[in-house]
RODREN-298950 format. One record per residue (C-alpha): residue in three letters; x, y, z. Coordinates in steps of 0.25 Angstrom, whole numbers, padded with zeros to 4 digits, always signed. Layout:
N
ALAXYZ...
***
This chain:
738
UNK-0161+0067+0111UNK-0166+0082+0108UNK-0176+0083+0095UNK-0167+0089+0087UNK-0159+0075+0089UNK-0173+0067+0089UNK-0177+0074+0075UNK-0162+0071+0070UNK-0164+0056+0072UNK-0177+0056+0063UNK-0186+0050+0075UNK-0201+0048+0069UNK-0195+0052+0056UNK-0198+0044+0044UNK-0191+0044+0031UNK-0192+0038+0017UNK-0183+0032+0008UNK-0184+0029-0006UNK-0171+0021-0011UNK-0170+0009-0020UNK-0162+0001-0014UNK-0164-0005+0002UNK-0163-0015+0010UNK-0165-0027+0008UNK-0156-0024-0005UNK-0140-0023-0005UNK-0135-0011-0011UNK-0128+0001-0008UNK-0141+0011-0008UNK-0147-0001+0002UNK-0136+0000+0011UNK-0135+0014+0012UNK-0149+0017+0016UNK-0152+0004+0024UNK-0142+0009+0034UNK-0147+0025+0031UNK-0161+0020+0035UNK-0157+0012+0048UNK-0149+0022+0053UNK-0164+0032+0049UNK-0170+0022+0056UNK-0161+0023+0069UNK-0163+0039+0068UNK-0176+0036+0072UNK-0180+0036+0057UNK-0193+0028+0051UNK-0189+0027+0036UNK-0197+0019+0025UNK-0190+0014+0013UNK-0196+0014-0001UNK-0188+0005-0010UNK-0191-0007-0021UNK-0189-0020-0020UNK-0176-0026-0016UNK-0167-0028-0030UNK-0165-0043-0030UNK-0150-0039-0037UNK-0148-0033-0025UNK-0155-0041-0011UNK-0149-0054-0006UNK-0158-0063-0009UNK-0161-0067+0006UNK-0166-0053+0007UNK-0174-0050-0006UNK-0188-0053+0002UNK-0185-0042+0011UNK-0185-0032-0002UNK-0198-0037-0009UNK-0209-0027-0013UNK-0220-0025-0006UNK-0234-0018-0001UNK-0228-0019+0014UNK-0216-0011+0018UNK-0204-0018+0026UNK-0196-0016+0038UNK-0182-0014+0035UNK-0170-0016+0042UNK-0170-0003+0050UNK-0185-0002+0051UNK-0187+0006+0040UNK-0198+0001+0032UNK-0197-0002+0018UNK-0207-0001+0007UNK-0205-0007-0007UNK-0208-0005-0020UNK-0206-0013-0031UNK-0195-0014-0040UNK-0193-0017-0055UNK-0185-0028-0058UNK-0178-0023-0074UNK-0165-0025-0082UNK-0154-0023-0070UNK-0148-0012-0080UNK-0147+0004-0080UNK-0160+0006-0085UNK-0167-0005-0078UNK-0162-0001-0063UNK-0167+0013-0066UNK-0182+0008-0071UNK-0182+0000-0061UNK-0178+0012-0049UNK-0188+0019-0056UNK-0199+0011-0056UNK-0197+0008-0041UNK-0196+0023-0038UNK-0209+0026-0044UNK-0216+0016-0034UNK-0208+0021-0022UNK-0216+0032-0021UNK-0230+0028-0019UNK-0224+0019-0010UNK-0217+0031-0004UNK-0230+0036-0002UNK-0236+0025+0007UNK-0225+0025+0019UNK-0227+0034+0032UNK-0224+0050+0026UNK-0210+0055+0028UNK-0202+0063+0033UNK-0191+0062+0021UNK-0190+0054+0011UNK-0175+0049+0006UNK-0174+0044-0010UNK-0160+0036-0013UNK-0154+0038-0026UNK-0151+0027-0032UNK-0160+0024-0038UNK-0162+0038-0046UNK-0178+0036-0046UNK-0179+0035-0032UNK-0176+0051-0030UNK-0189+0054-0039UNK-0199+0045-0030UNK-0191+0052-0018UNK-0193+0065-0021UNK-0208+0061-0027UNK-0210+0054-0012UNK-0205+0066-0004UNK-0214+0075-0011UNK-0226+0067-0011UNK-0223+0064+0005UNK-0219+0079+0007UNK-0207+0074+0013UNK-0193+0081+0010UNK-0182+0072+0002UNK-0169+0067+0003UNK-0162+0061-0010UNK-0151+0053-0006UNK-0142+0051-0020UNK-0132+0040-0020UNK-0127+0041-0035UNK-0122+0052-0040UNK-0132+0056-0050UNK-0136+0059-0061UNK-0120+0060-0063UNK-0119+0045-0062UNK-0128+0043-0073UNK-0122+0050-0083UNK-0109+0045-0081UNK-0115+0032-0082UNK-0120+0035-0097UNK-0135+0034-0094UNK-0141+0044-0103UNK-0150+0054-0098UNK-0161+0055-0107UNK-0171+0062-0105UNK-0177+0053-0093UNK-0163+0054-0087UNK-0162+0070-0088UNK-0175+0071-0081UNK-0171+0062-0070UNK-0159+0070-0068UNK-0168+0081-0066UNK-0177+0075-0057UNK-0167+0070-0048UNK-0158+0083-0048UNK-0173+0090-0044UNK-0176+0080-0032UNK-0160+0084-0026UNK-0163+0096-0028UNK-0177+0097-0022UNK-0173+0087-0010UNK-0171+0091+0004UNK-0159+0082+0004UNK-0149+0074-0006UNK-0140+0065+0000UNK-0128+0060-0006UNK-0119+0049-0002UNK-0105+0058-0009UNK-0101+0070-0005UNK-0099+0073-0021UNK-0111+0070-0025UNK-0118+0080-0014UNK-0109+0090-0020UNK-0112+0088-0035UNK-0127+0088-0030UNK-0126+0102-0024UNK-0118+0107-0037UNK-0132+0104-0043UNK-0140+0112-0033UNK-0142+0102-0024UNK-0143+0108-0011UNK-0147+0099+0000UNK-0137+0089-0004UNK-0128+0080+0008UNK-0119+0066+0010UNK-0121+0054+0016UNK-0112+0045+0010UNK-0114+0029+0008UNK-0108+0022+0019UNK-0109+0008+0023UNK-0113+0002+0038UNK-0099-0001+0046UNK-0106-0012+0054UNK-0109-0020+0042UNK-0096-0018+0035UNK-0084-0029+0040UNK-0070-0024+0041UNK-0062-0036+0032UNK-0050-0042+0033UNK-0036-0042+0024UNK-0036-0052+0017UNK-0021-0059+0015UNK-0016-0059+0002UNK-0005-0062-0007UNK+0003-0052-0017UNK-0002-0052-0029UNK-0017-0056-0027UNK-0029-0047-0024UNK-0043-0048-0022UNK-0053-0038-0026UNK-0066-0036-0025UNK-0076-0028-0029UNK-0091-0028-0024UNK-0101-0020-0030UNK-0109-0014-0042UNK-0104-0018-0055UNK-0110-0006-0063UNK-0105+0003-0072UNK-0100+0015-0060UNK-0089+0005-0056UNK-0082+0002-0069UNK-0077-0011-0064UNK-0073-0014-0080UNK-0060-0009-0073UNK-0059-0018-0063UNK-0062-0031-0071UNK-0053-0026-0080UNK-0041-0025-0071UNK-0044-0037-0064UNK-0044-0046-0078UNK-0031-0038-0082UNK-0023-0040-0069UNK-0028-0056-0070UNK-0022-0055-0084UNK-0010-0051-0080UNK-0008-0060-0069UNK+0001-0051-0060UNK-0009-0051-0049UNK-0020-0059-0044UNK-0031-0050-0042UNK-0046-0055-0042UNK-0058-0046-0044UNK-0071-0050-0037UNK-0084-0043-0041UNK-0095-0042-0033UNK-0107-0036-0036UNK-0118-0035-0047UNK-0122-0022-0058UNK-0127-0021-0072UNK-0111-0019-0076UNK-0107-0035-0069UNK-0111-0043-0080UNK-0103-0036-0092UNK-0091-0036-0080UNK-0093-0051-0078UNK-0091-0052-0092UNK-0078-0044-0093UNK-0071-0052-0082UNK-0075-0064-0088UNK-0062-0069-0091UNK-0055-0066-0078UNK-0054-0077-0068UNK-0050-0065-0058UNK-0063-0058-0057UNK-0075-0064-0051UNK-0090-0058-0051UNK-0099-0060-0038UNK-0115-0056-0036UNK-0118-0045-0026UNK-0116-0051-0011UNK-0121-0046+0001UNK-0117-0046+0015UNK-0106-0057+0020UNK-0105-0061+0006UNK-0100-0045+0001UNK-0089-0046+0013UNK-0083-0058+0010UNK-0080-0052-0005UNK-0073-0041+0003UNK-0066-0051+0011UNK-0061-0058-0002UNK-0055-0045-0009UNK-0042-0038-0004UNK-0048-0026-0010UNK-0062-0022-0014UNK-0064-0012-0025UNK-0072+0000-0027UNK-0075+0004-0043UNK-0081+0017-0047UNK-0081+0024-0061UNK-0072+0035-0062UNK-0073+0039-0075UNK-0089+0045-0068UNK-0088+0058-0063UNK-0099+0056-0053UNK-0092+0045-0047UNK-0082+0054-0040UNK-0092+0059-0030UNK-0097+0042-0029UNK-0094+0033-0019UNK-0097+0018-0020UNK-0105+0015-0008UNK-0096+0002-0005UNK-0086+0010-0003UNK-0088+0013+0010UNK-0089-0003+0012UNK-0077-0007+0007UNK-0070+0004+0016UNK-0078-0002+0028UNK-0074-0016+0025UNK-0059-0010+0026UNK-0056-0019+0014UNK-0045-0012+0003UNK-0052-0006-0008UNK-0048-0004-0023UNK-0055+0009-0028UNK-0058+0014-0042UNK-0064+0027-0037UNK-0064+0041-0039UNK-0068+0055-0029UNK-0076+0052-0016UNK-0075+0039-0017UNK-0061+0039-0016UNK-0058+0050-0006UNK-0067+0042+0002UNK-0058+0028+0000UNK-0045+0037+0003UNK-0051+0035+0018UNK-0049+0021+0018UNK-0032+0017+0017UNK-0034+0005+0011UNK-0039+0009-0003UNK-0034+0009-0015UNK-0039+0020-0027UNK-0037+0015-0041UNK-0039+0021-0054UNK-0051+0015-0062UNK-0048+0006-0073UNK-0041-0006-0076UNK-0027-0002-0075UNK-0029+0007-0065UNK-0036-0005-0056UNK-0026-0016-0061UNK-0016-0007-0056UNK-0020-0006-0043UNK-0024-0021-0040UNK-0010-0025-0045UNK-0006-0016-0034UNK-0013-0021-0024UNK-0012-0036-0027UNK+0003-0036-0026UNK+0003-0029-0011UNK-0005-0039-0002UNK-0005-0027+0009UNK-0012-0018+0000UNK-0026-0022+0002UNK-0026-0019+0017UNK-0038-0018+0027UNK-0041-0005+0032UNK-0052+0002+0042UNK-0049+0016+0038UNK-0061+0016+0028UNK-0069+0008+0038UNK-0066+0020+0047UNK-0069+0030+0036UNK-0083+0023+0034UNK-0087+0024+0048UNK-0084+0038+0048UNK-0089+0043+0035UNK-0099+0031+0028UNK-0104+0023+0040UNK-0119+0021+0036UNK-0126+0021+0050UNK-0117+0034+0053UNK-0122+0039+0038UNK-0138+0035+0043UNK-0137+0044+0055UNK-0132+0056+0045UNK-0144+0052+0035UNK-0153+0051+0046UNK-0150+0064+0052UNK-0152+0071+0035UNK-0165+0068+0036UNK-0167+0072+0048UNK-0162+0086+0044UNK-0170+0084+0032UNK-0184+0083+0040UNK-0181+0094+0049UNK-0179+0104+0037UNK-0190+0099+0030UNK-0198+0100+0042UNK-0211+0091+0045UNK-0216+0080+0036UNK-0226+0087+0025UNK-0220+0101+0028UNK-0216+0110+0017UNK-0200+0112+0017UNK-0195+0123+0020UNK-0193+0134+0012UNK-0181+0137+0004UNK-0175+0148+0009UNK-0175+0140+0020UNK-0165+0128+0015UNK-0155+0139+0010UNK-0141+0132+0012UNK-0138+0135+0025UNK-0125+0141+0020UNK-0132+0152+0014UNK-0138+0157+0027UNK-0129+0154+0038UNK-0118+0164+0043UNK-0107+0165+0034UNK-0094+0158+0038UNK-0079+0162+0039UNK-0070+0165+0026UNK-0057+0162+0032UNK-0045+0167+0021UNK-0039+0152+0025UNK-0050+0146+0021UNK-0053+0152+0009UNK-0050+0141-0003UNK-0048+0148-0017UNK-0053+0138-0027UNK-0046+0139-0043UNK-0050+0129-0055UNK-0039+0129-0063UNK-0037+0121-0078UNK-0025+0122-0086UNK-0023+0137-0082UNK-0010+0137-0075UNK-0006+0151-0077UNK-0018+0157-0074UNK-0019+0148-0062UNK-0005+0151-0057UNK-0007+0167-0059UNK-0022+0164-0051UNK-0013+0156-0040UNK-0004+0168-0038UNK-0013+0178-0035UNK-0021+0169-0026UNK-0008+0169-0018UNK-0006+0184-0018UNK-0021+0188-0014UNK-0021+0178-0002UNK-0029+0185+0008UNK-0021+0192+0018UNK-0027+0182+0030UNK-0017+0171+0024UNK-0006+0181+0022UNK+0003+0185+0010UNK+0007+0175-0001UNK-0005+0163+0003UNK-0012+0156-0006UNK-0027+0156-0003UNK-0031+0142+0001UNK-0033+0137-0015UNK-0038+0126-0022UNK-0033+0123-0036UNK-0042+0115-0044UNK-0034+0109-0057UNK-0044+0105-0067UNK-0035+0100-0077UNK-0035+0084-0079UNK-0020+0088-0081UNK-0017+0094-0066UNK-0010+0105-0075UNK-0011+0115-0063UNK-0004+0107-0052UNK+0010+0114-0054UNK+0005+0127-0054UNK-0004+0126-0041UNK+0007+0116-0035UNK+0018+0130-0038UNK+0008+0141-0034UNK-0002+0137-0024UNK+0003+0122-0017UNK-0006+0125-0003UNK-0017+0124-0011UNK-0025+0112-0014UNK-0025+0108-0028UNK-0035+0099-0034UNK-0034+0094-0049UNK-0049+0089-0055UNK-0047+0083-0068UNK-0060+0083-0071UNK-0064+0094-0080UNK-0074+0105-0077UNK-0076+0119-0070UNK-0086+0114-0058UNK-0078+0101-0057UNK-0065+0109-0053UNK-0074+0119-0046UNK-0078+0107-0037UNK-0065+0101-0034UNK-0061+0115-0028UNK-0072+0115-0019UNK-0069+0100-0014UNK-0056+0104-0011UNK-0060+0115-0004UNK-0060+0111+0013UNK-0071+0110+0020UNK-0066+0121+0030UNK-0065+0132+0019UNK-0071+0143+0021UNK-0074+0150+0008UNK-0069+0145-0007UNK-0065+0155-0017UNK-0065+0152-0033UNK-0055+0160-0044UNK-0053+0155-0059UNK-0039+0150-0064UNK-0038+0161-0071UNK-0039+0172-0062UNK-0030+0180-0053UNK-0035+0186-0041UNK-0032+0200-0034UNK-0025+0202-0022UNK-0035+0202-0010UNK-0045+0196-0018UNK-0048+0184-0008UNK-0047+0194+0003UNK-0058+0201-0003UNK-0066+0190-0006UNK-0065+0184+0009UNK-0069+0197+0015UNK-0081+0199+0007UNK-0085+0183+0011UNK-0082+0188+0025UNK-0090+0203+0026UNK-0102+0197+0015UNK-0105+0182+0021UNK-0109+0180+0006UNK-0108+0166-0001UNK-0097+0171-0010UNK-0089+0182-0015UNK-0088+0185-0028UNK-0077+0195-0036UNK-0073+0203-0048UNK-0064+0194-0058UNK-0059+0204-0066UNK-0054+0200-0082UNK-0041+0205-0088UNK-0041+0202-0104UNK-0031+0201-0112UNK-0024+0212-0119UNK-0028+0207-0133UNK-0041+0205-0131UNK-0051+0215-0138UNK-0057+0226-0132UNK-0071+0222-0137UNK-0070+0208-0133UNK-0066+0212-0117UNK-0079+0224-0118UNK-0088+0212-0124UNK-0091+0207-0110UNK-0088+0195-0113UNK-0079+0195-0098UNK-0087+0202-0089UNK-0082+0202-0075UNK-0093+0208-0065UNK-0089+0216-0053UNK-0098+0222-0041UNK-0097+0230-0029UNK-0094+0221-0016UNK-0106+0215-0010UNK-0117+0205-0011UNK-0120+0200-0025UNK-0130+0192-0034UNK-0123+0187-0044UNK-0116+0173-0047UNK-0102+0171-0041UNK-0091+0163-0051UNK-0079+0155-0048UNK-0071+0165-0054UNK-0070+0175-0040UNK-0080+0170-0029UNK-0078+0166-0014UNK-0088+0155-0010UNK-0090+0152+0006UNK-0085+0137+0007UNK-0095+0132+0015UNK-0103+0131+0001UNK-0095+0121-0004UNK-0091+0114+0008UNK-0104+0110+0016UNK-0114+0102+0012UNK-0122+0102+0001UNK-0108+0108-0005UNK-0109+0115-0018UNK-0101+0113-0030UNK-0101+0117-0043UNK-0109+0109-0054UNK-0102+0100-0064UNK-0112+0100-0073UNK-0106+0116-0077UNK-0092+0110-0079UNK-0089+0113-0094UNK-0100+0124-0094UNK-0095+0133-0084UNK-0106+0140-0076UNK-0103+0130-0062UNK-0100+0142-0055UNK-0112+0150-0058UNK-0122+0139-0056UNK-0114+0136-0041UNK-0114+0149-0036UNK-0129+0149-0042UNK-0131+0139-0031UNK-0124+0145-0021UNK-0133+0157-0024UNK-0146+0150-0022UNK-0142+0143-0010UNK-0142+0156-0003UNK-0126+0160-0006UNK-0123+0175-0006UNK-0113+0182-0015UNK-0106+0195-0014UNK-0095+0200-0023UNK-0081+0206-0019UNK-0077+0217-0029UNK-0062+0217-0022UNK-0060+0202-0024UNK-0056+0201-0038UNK-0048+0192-0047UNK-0043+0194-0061UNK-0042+0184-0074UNK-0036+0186-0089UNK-0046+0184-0101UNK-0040+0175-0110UNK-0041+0181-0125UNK-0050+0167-0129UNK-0060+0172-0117UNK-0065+0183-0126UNK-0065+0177-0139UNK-0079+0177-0148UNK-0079+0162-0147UNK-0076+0162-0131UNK-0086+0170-0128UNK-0097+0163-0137UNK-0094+0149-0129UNK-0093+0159-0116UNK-0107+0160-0119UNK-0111+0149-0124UNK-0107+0141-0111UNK-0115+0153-0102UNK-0127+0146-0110UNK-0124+0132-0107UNK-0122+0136-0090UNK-0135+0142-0090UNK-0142+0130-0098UNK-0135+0123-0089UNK-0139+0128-0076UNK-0153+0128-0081UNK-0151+0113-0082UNK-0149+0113-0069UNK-0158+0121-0064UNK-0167+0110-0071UNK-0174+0120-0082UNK-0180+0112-0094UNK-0173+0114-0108UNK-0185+0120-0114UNK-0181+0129-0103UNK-0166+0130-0106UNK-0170+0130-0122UNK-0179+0142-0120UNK-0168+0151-0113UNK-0158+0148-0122UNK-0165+0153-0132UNK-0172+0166-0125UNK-0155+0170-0122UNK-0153+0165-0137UNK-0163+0174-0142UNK-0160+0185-0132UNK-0146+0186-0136UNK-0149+0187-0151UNK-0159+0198-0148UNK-0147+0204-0139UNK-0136+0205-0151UNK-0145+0210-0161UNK-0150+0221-0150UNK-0135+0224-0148UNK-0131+0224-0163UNK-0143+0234-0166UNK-0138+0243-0158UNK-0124+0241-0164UNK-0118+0236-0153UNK-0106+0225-0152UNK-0115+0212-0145UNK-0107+0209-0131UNK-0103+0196-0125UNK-0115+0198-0117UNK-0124+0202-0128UNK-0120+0187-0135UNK-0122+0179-0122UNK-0135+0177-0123UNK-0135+0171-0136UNK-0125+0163-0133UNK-0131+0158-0118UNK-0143+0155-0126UNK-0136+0148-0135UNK-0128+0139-0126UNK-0141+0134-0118UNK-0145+0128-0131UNK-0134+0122-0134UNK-0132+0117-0119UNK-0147+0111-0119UNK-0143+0105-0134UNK-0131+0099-0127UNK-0120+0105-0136UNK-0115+0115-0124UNK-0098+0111-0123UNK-0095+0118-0110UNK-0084+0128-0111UNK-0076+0120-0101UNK-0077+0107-0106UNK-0063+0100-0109UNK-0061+0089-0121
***
């Protein structure tokens, strides 16, 4: 084995993990970093595990002696050793689980600090204190650290209707500080990792949950009659799987008596006893306590189908996989999902799945279905296969060990300082610059109820083709329909069917912005964004690809020229209230928009991949704050004054009452990028009102010397303005739809 090799596999390494949940415990965090730590283990790893007590709820009883607190640390499976802490017993309810987390946090990390030093330390998220003592750890051991995030948070909250407050906002600030400041997040969806690097977010990766193959049986059919069927559903009865839904169709379908269907839960949460409660008058549905082991399969060998749940109604939970699903896919039993986005394009590998809507109906539907075909709950081993390619745990141990690995070798010696920043540039910024191939430049349009514009911007996309794909070619093209409605399918279907056409229901400018960049492939070379509402000029993507080509830069911006209409007033068009900027070809300083601009792909299709921030959806200002990003992650820019597109100023663009919520909404971006950029509101307050007061000083500056006050004269007021109001909460984006 060469060095290199030897320092890959971690040999005379030593890491730390902080999680708060492990062996001897039963749970899907315990699972997942049991096997994580063996195969560390195996790399050649010494690892020590800090972690509370066992949580009775959640160890067999046989094993609960193994997981007791103590002065001594313990041998675990692997030959890790473990070191524990105590934990709380409270109220098994929202707030009680988090004071319980956090009071277990705060003690792992004097304990932290008696264990061999590291050469990295590892916090798991759940629980959501664990990533302070981490990053409190790593600093104290002058170790670098690596946050491993399973939840999609603080998303997840919200949705969930926990209110902030102001302990909760200063957690989210913590939290979003320690990614931003650690060598290394980890995510286990490839959604998340991308939400995390809209928010700046750097060093951001995947590795997926996964199960262990060799521990998973493969089941047997079980022969059944039409018109009977047998489900069963094995797992947390919170409030993230909305299983009201599922008792609900199951009592209705009972009702009804068409179909013999039986529902078996299994499982504990804080949502199980109000459930019980509901199902209390249904013979057909039966509640069972958590199981584990031989037990847990012999419940999948009573179901014909087993069930997955997921709320779809949380936007967070498109880019969330249950972490049983890759179990239920090894076992290669037929599953029943109520799921949405990843979790779903990774069931479609498996042939034996079924996809329902969530909700009673929707679910009633879909058992009905199944209990009349006995031969439609088959045994399959395509997701088995899928599992062992993509989400087998021993395989995902060997990836983890070598991150860490990698971690350690940039970070350099224990106790060494890291190295500097200009150092840890994305390596896309400094690397040679790739090919812009004309066939694998993909022209990305957001499109919302604008079907004539959209139709005149798709015919001048076809005629300035550029001249490697010949006359009368449309550009490869990505149509992104953001209207619930699909309105645009008719037109795209009549003047561009090559090119891909994605409908996004939900509503927002980044939202749309994403999907184009997802459906975008992975061997694309360069992505070009134009507005709905624009035309573009014949050999215009000619001249923006040669410029990529002769430059190397980043991205290649051009002049959007603005044609107004003849009734507009001449005052109105002079007011720069429309001011389009236009340069000489070459390097440039300024902020690219989406409204003209080639991007080189590779910044959107490797990994950390950025994407535009949702939290700018109804504001605007999410393509400013990316390229900002961009910027500062070492992207060049250049400008192109020969590629150039046109677009038609509606008469309501120049109105008084336009341009006053124009700039209005200039405030709220910039409030809201300082948000992000984590300034205080003292902070945010006090520039408010400086450009608040600037701008009244302004005017009366302009009206002394008898001068009509511009559009530009007015926007500092009205920027001031619309920070206070944003950090008042009375900001209504602009783009927001009712």
């Amino acid at each position: 084995m060469s060095p290199a090799e030897d320092r890959r596999r971690g040999d005379g390494r030593r890491a730390l993990l902080l999680t708060h949940s492990y062996w001897p415990e039963h749970t899907p965090p315990q699972r997942r970093w049991q096997r994580l730590v063996a195969g560390l283990r195996a790399a050649g790893w010494s690892v020590d595990v800090v972690t509370p007590a066992a949580d009775a709820r959640s160890t067999p009883v046989a094993e609960r002696g193994s997981g007791a607190a103590g002065v001594r640390s313990v041998s675990g499976p692997a030959g890790e050793q473990v070191h524990r802490v105590l934990r709380p017993l409270l109220r098994d309810s929202r707030a009680g689980r988090f004071a319980a987390d956090a009071v277990a946090a705060g003690l792992m990390v004097p304990r932290a600090l008696l264990v061999e030093r590291p050469d990295v330390v590892v916090a798991t998220v759940p629980a959501l204190p664990v990533i302070c003592s981490g990053w409190l750890a790593a600093r104290l051991r002058r170790a670098p650290l690596v946050v491993d995030m399973r939840d999609a948070w603080p998303e997840l909250a919200r949705e969930a209707g926990v209110r902030a407050g102001p302990a909760g906002r200063m957690m989210e600030t913590v939290v979003a500080a320690v990614q931003r400041r650690a060598e290394l997040v980890v995510t286990v969806t490839h959604g998340f990792a991308r939400r995390l690097a809209a928010r700046g977010v750097e060093r951001v990766t995947t590795i997926s949950n996964g199960v262990a193959l060799d521990e998973v049986p493969q089941l047997e059919h079980r022969e059944r009659a039409a018109g009977e069927l047998r489900v069963a559903y094995l797992g947390n009865h919170g409030e993230s799987q909305a299983l009201d839904a599922v008792i609900d169709a199951a009592a209705a379908l009972h009702a009804a008596g068409e179909v013999a269907v039986r529902l078996r839960m299994v499982g504990s949460g804080t949502q199980k006893p109000r459930l019980v409660a509901r199902a209390a008058d249904c013979p057909a549905i039966e509640f069972h306590d958590p199981v584990h082991g031989e037990e847990l399969w012999q419940h999948h060998r009573w179901a014909d189908t087993v069930l997955i749940s997921l709320r779809t109604d949380w936007e967070s939970f498109a880019w969330t996989v249950p972490s049983k699903t890759f179990e239920l896919m090894g076992t290669g039993k037929h599953i029943t999902a109520a799921v949405v986005g990843e979790a779903a394009e990774i069931l479609a590998a498996a042939e034996n799945v079924t996809l329902v809507d969530q909700g009673p109906d929707g679910l009633a539907e879909a058992l009905v279905a199944l209990a009349r075909d006995p031969e439609s709950t088959p045994i399959s081993g395509s997701g088995r296969r899928w599992v062992r390619e993509h989400a087998d745990l021993p395989r995902l141990a060997e990836d983890y060990a070598g991150l860490l690995a990698d971690v350690v070798d940039r970070r350099g010696p224990v106790g060494s300082a890291p190295r500097d920043r200009e150092q840890t540039l994305d390596p896309r910024a400094t690397g040679e610059p790739g090919p812009v191939r004309a066939d694998r430049v993909w022209v990305c349009v957001c499109t919302y109820r604008r079907n004539e514009l959209l139709a005149e911007l798709l015919t001048s996309l076809r005629a300035a083709a550029p001249q490697e794909l010949g006359e009368d070619v449309l550009p490869p093209l990505v149509v992104v329909d953001n209207d619930p409605a699909a309105g645009a399918a008719e037109t795209v279907a009549e003047l561009a069917p090559e090119a891909i056409a994605v409908h996004q229901p939900r509503p927002g400018l980044a939202v749309a912005r994403n999907a184009a960049l997802d459906a975008v492939p992975d061997d694309a070379d360069a992505v070009v964004f134009v507005d709905d509402d624009e035309r573009v000029a014949p050999g215009w993507l000619d001249a923006l690809i040669s410029t990529a080509r002769s430059s190397g830069a980043a991205t290649v911006s051009g002049p959007v020229e603005s044609i107004f209409p003849p009734e507009a007033s001449a005052q109105a068009v002079e007011d720069g209230a429309i001011r389009r900027t236009d340069f000489a070809t070459g390097p440039w300083n300024l902020r690219p928009a989406t409204n003209n601009v080639l991007v080189r792909a590779e910044w959107f299709t490797r990994s950390p991949a950025f994407r535009f921030d949702e939290a700018f959806n109804v504001t605007g200002g999410e393509d400013s704050e990316l390229f900002g990003r961009l910027q500062a992650a070492g992207a060049t820019s250049w400008w192109c004054a020969a590629a150039r597109v046109s677009e038609e100023v509606p008469l309501e663009r120049i109105t008084r009452q336009w341009l006053r919520r124009r700039g209005l909404r200039a405030g709220h971006v910039r409030a809201l990028k300082a948000r992000k950029a984590r300034r205080s509101s003292a902070s945010i307050a006090a520039e408010g009102a400086a450009r608040l007061g600037a701008g009244v000083l302004r005017r009366g500056a302009v009206r002394v010397r008898g001068r009509r006050a511009s559009y530009q004269d007015r926007l500092w007021t009205r920027e001031g303005l619309g920070m206070l109001q944003w950090l008042a909460g009375r900001a209504r984006g602009e783009y927001a739809r009712d």
